[in-house]
N, C-alpha and C positions, 0 to 999 in steps of 0.2 A: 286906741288901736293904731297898730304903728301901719304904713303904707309900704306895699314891695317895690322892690325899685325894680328898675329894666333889664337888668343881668339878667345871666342865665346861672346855674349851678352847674357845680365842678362834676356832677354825675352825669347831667345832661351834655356838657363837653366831653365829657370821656366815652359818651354811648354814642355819639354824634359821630368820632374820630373813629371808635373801634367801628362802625358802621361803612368807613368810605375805607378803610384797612381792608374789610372783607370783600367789599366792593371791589377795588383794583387788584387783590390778590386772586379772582375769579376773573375778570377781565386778564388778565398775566398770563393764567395756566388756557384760557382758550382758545390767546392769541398763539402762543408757544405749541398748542395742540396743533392751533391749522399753521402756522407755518411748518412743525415735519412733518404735515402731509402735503404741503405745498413741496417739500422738497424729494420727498419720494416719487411722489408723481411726474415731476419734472426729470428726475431720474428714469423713469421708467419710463418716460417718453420718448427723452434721448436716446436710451437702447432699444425702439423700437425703429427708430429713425436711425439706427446702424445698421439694424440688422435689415431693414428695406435698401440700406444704401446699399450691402450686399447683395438682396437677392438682384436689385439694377445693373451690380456690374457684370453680374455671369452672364444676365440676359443679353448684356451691351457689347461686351468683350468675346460671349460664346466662348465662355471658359468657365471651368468649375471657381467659384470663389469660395473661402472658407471667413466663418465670423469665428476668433477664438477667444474664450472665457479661463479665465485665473480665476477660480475662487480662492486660494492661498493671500494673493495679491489683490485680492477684491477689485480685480481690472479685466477690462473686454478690447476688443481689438477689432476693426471691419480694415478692409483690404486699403491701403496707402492712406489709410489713416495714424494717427497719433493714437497711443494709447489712453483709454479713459480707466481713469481710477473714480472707484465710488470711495465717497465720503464712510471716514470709519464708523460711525453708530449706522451703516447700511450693512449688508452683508446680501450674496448672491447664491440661490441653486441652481443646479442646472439638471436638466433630464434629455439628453440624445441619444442616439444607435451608440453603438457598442461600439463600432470599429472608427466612432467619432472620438471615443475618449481615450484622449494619452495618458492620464495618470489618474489619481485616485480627485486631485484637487485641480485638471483643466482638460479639457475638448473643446469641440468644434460643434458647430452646425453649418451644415455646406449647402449650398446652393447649385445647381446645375442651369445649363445655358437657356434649357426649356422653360426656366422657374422654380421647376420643381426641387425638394428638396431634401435632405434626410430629416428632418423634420426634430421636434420636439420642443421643449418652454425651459424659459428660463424664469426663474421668478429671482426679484427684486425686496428686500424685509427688511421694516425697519420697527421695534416695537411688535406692536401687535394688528401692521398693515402690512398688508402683503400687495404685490400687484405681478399677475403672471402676464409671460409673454408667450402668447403660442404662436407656434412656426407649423404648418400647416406642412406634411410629406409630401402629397401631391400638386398640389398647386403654388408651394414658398407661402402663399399668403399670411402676414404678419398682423399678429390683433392681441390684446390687451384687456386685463379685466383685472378686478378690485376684488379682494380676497378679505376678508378678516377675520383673522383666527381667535 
């Protein structure tokens, strides 16, 4: 009777490899998962923090301020600000009053010197996350919530 030696077989190598294959290619897609939603969210926080820089400056200035949305352009705009563009695998909606929107693809949401404001959300989609921004008519108050369709 012959003795086995210490190797291992060419099938146990190959179950071994396909093993840590499936391993890091599940580790790849989870990390890639949370990072766009790391990056939506950070998008969406950033345009929550324009759209509060607005409703600060009508209050500060006692002057109507206006926040304007390009959905064409997939870009937003708060007052003596630089224009922000979203990253193209994002895309933006938008819901305001009537007499906020200039064309079919940008409006406004305005703020008045009291806070208050014409109100409406914008939502932020990237996939199949959503994150809406509601702008509250009466009071401007700006807030945020996690959607998934």
């Amino acid at each position: 009777m012959r003795a086995r030696s210490g190797g291992f077989t060419l099938i146990e190598l190959v179950s071994v490899l396909l093993l840590i294959a499936i391993a890091i290619g599940i580790v790849t897609m989870s990390f890639s998962h949370n990072f766009a939603g790391a990056r939506i969210q950070a998008a969406s926080r950033d345009l929550v923090a324009a759209l509060r820089y607005t409703r600060g400056q009508a209050i500060v200035t006692g002057k109507e301020a206006t926040f304007d949305l390009d959905l064409a352009a997939n870009s937003y705009k708060a007052p003596n600000k630089a224009v922000v563009q979203l990253p193209k695998n994002m895309r933006m909606t938008m819901y305001t009053a009537d007499q906020e929107i200039h064309s079919e693809t940008s409006g406004s949401i305005r703020f008045f010197p009291d806070g208050a404001s014409t109100g409406g959300h914008v939502s932020v989609l990237m996939g199949q996350i959503e994150w809406r921004i509601n702008v509250d008519w009466l009071t401007g108050a700006v807030t945020r919530e996690e959607l998934r369709q």
